[in-house]
C-alpha positions in Angstrom: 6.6 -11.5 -20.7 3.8 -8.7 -19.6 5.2 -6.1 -17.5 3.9 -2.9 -15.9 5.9 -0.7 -13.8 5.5 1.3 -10.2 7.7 2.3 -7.6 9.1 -0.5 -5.2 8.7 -0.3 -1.0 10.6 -2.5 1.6 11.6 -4.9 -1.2 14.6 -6.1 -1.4 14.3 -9.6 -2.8 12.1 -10.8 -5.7 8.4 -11.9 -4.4 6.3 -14.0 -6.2 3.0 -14.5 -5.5 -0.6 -15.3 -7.2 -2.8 -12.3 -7.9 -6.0 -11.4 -6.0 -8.4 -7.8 -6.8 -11.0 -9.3 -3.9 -8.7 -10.3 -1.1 -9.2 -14.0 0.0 -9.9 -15.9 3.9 -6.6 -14.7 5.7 -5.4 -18.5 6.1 -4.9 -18.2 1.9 -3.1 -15.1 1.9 0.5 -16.8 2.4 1.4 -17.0 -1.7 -1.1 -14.0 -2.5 -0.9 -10.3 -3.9 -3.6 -8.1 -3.4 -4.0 -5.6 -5.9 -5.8 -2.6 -4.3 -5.8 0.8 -6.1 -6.5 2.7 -3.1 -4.8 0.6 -0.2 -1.7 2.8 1.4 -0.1 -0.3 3.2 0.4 -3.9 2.9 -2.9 -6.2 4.0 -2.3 -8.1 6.6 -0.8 -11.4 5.7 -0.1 -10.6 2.2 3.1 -11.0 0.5 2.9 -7.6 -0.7 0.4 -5.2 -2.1 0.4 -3.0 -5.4 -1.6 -0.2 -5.3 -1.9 3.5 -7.7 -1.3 5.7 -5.2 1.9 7.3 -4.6 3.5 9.4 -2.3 2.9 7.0 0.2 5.6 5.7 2.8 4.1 2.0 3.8 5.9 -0.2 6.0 5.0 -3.1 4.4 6.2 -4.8 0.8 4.1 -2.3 -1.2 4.4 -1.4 -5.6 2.9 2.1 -5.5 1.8 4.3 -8.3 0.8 1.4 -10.5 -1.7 2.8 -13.1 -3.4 -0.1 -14.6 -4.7 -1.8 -11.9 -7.5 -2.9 -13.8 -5.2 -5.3 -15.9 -4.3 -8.0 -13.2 -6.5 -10.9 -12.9 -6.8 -12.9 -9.9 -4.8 -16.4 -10.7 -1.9 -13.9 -12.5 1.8 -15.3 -11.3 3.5 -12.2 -11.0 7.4 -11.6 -10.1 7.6 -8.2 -8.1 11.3 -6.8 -8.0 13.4 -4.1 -6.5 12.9 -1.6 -9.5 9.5 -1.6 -9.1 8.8 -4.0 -12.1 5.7 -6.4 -12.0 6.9 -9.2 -14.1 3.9 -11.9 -15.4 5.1 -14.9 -15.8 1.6 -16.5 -16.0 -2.0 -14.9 -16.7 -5.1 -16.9 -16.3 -6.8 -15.9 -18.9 -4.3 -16.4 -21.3 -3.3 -19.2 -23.7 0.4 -18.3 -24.2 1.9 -19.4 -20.9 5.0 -21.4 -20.6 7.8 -21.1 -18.3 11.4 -20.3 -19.6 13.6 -23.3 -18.9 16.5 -21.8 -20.5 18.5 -19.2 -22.4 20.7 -21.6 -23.7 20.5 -23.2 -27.0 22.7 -25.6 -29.1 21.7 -23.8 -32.5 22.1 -20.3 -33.3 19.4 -19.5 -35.9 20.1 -16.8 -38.4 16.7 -15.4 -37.6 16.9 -16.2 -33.5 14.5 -13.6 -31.7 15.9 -14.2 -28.9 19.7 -15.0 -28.7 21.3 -17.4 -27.0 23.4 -16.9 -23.8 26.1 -18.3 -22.6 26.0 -18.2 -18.1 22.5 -17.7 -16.7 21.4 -18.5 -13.5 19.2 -21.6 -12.8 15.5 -20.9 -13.2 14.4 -24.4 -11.8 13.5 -23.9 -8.2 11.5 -20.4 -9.6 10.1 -22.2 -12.2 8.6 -24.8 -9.9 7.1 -22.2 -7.9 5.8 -20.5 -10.7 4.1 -24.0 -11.7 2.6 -24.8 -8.0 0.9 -20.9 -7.9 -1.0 -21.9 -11.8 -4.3 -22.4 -12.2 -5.5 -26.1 -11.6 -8.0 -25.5 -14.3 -5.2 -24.4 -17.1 -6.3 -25.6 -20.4 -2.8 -24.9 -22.4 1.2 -24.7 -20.9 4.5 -24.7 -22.7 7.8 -25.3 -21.8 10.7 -22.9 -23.6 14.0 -21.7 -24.1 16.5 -21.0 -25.9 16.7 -25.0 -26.1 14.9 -26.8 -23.0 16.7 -30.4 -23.4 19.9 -28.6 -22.7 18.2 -28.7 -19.0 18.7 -32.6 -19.0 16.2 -34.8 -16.7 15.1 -31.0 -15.2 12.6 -31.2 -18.1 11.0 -34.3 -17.0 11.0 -32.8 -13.4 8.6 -29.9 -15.1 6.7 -32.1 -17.1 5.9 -34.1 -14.1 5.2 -30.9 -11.7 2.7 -30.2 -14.1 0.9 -32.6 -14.3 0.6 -32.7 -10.5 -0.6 -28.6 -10.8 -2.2 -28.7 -14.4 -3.8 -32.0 -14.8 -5.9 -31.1 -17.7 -3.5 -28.9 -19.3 -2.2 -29.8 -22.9 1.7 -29.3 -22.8 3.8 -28.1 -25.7 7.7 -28.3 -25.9 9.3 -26.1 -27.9 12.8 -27.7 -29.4 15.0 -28.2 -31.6 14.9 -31.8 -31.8 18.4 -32.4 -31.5 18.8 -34.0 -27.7 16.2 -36.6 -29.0 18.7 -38.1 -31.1 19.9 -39.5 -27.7 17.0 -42.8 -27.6 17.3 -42.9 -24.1 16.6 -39.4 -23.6 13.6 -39.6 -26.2 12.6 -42.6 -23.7 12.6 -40.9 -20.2 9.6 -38.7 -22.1 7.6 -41.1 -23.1 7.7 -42.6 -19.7 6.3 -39.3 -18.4 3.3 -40.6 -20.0 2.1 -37.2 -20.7 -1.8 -37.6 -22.0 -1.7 -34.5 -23.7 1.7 -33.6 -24.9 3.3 -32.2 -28.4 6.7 -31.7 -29.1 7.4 -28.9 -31.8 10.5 -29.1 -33.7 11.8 -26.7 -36.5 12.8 -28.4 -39.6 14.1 -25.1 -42.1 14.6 -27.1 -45.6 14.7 -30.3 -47.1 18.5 -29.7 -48.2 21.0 -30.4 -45.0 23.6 -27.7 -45.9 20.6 -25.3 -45.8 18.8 -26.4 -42.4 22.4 -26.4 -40.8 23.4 -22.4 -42.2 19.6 -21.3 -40.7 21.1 -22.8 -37.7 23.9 -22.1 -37.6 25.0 -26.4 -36.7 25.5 -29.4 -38.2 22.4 -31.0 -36.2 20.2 -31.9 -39.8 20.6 -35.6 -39.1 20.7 -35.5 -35.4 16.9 -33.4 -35.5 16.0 -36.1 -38.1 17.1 -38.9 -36.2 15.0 -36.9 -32.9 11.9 -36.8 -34.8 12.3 -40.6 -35.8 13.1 -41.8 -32.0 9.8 -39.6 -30.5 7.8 -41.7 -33.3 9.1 -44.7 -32.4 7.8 -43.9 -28.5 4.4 -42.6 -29.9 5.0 -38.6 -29.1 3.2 -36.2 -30.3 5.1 -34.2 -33.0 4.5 -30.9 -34.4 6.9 -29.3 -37.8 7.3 -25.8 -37.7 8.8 -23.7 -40.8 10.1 -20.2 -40.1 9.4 -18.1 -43.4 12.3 -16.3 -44.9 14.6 -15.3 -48.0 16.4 -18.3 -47.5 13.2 -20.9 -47.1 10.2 -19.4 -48.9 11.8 -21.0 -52.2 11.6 -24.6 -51.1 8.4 -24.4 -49.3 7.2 -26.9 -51.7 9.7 -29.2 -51.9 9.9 -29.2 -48.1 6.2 -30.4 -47.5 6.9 -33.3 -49.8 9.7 -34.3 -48.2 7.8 -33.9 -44.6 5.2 -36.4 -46.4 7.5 -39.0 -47.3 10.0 -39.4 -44.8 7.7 -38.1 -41.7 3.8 -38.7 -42.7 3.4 -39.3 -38.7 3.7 -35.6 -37.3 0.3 -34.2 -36.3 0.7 -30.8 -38.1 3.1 -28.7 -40.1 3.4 -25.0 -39.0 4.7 -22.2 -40.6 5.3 -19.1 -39.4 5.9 -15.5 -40.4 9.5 -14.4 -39.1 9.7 -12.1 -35.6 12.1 -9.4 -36.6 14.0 -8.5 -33.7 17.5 -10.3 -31.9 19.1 -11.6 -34.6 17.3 -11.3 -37.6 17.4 -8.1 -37.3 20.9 -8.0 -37.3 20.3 -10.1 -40.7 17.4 -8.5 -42.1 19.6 -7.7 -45.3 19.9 -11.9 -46.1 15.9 -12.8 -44.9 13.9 -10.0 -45.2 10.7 -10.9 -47.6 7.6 -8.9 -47.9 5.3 -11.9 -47.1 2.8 -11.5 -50.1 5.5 -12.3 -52.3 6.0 -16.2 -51.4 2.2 -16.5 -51.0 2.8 -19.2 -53.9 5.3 -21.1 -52.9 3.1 -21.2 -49.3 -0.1 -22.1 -51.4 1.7 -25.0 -52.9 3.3 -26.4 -49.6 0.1 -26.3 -47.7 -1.6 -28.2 -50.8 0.6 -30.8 -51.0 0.4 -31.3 -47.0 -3.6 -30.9 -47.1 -4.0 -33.8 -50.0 -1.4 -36.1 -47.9 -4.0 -35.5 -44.7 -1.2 -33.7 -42.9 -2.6 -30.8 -41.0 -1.2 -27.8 -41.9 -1.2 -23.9 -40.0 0.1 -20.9 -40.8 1.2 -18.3 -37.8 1.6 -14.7 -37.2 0.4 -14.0 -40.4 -2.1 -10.8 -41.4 -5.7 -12.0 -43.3 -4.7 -9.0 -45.5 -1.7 -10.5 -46.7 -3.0 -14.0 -47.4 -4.8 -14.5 -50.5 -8.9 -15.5 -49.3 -7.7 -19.9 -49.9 -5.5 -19.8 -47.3 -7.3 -17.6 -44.3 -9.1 -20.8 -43.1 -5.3 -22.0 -42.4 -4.5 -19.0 -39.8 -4.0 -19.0 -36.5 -2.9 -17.0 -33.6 0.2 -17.9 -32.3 1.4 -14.4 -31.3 1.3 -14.2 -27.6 -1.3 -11.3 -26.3 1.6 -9.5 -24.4 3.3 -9.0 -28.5 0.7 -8.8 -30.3 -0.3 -5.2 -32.5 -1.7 -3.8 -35.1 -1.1 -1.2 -37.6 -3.6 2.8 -38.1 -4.9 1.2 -41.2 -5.9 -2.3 -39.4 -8.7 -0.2 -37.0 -11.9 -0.4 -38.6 -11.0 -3.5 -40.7 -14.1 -6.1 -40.3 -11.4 -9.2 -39.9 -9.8 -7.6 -36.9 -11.1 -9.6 -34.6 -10.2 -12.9 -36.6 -6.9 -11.7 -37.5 -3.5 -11.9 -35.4 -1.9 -8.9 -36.3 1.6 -8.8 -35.7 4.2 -8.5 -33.5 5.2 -5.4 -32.0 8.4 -5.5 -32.7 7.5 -5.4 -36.2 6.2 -2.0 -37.2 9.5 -1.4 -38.9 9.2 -4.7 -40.7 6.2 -5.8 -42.3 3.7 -6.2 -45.1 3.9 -3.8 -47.5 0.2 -5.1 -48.0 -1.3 -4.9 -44.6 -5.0 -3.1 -45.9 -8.0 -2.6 -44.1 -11.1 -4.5 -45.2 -14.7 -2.7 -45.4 
């Protein structure tokens, strides 16, 4: 998540609140944060204020010397702590928001950017409140983790508040398929009746004892028998392939067997590996320079395409992939992670192309070039 830092007065708790640069009627001020570069004190009947002046001494729940004020939107969700942190945790005019429903996960990928945990607290009562302070207008939400099942009928609880908050918003669940294995549990989602829902599930080769060392579990079956129960109940289901030393070889032999065991998923994704967490602990077993399984990712998406299974390709560079396979990118890098390199400035595709993420620059493309 987006954060920007300042210096923290009379706050002692978290506050969250919706963002406003205007101000809005006083009866509406009760969930709101005015962002005002020049105030000195609280508004009256704000949660709190943030503001770039410092040296200040307000009596009211103020984050001073704040220096991009110009950055908040009104509709943010922001988290406001003691440090003086100003955490988003939704931006209205982004298309990357979800909330985080867990950092716990069944699975412990090889390449996991974020690793699993083991005690958190629970996030449900602040996620809810994050949800009833989004935008009624929201066009795209997801729900995250670490693994969200492992919340249990919580999830449906979110899906639900959603829809209540977010009625045109089209939800995405991120998962690992495995919970779904459980019928009923596959069952209590489709009676959420969710117009608009897709549930994305990794599937890392079409060999068991591979999928299960990527993640680090013996769950190949149990995700296969998930994907086959959400058919069976008419879900929405998305594939997604992380690329790496230990998939790019099978690529192709992947896609077929996608095709002939499950031709009903809406689209196949793969994705360019994030190298921080723990596969940057194992960089040494999955590091690839992208360009060189371009072939192997030709292949795959060729045998998808003549099937009529849609397929994508994430967090890739336009540089990297040879010209047949640009129409299949798209940006899935959320804004708050997304860079580019010196050489991608004046390139005439930067404005079509991802980049990368941040925590990348160590890691990438030894054939990132601009194009004139």
């Amino acid at each position: 998540m987006r954060q920007v830092n300042g210096i923290a007065h009379n706050i002692y708790e978290p506050v969250v609140g919706v963002i406003s640069t205007t101000g809005v009627n006083v009866l509406k001020r009760k969930n709101t944060i005015l962002v005002n570069p020049t105030a000195k004190d609280n508004g009256f009947g704000y949660l709190a204020t943030i503001t770039a002046l410092h040296n200040i001494a307000p009596k009211g729940r103020v984050i001073s010397k704040v220096q991009n004020c110009s950055e908040f939107n009104d509709g943010d969700v922001v988290l406001l702590n003691d440090k003086g942190e100003i955490i988003f945790h939704y931006e209205r005019n982004s298309i990357h928001n979800a909330i985080f429903a867990t950092g716990k996960c069944n699975h412990r990928c090889i390449m996991c950017p974020q690793p699993p945990v083991m005690e958190e607290p629970d996030y449900f009562n602040f996620n809810l409140k994050v949800i009833s302070l989004c935008s009624k207008y929201t066009k795209e939400f997801g729900i995250t983790g670490g693994e969200p099942t492992l919340v249990g009928d919580k999830l449906f609880k979110y899906i639900k508040a959603i829809q209540k908050q977010m009625p045109h918003a089209a939800l995405n669940i991120l998962s690992n398929g495995v919970k779904f294995a459980d019928r009923s549990y596959a069952a209590k989602l489709a009676a959420c009746k969710c117009k608009d829902l897709q549930i994305d599930i990794p599937l890392f080769s079409d060999v068991s004892s591979i999928h299960n060392h990527i993640v680090g579990a013996n769950t190949f079956y149990k995700t296969v028998e998930g994907l086959y129960n959400l058919a069976t109940y008419r879900q929405r289901i998305g594939i997604r392939i992380v690329i790496h030393k230990l998939t790019y070889q099978r690529l192709p032999q992947l896609a077929e067997y996608i095709y002939r065991n499950f031709p009903f998923v809406s689209q196949v994704a793969f994705l360019q590996m994030e190298t921080i967490g723990l596969a940057e602990d194992n960089m040494k077993d999955l590091w690839i320079d992208p360009y060189e399984y371009n072939q192997q990712l030709e292949d795959a998406i060729q045998i998808l395409e003549n099937r009529g299974i849609k397929a994508l390709i994430y967090n890739a560079q336009l540089c990297v992939l040879p010209e047949n396979l640009r129409s299949y990118a798209a940006n899935a890098i959320s804004d708050w992670k997304d860079t580019y390199l010196p050489e991608c400035t004046a390139c005439r595709l930067k404005d079509c192309c991802g980049g990368l993420f941040a925590s990348n620059q160590k890691y990438h493309s030894a054939h990132i070039k601009r194009f004139n």
